[in-house]
C-alpha positions in Angstrom: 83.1 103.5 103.4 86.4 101.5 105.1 88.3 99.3 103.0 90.5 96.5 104.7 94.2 96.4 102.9 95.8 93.6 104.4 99.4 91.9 103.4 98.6 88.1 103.6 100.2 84.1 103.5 104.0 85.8 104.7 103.7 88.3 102.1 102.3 86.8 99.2 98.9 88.3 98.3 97.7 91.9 98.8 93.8 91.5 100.3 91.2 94.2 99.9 88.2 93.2 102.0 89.6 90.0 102.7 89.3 88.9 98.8 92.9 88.2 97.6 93.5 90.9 94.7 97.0 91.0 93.9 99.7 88.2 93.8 103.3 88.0 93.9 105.3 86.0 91.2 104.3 88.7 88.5 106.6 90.8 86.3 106.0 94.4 86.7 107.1 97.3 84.4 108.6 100.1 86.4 109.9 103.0 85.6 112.6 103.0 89.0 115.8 104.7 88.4 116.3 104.0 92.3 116.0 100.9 92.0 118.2 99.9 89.5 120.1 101.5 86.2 118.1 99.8 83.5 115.7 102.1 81.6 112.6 100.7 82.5 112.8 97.6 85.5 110.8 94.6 84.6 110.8 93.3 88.5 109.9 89.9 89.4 107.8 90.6 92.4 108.8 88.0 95.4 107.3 89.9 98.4 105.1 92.4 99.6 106.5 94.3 102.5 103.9 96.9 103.0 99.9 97.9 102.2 98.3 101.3 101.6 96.4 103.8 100.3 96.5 107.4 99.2 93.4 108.5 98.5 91.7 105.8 96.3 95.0 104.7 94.8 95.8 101.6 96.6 100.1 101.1 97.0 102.4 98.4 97.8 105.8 98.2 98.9 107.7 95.1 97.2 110.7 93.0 97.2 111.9 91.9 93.9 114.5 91.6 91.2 115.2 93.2 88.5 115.1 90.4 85.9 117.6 92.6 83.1 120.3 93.4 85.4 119.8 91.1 88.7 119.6 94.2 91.7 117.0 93.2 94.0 115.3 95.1 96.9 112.6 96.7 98.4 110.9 99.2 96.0 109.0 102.6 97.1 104.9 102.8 97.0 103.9 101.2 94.0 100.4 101.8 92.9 98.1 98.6 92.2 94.9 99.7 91.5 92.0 102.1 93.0 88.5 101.7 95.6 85.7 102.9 93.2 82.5 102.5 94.9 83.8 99.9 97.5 84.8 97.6 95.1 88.6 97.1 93.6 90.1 98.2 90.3 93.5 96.2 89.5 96.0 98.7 87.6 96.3 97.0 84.3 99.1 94.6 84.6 100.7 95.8 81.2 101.3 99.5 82.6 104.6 100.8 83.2 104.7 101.8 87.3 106.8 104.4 88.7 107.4 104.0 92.5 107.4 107.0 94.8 109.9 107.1 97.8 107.2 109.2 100.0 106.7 107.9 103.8 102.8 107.4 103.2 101.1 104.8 101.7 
């Protein structure tokens, strides 16, 4: 079965079968020594740069700032939820997220 990941509206929702799942203007838990130097980042997601998936785990590519320390920029693959069945499962939004810096999505 195909599933359509799309970035949509100049970055601002993620769209799995062309049904907005996932916004922007959410705080996110990561756990991104990249990023920044705070223990845990809680990023105020502005943008999404980039879709994908690896495997069933769907993964986004974000611009934000770190709301603790003020660094912003563009995170590595973030995962956001998984394709079970066709259908989209959102990552709960209370989990702590730890980017990966790999090329794929």
């Amino acid at each position: 079965m195909t599933t359509r990941l799309r970035v949509l509206d100049d970055g601002a929702w993620i769209s799995v079968n062309d049904d907005r799942k996932v916004r922007v203007s959410e705080l996110w838990r990561l756990d991104a020594p990249d990023f920044c130097e705070c223990a845990l980042t809680d990023l105020a997601v502005e943008n999404f740069q980039a879709v994908g998936v690896d495997g069933a785990t769907v993964k986004v590519r974000v611009y934000g700032q770190c709301i603790a320390c003020g660094e912003s920029g563009t995170t590595g693959w973030i995962p956001v939820g998984r394709v079970r069945g066709g259908s989209f499962v959102e990552i709960d939004r209370d989990a702590v997220r730890r980017p990966t810096r790999s090329s794929d999505g």
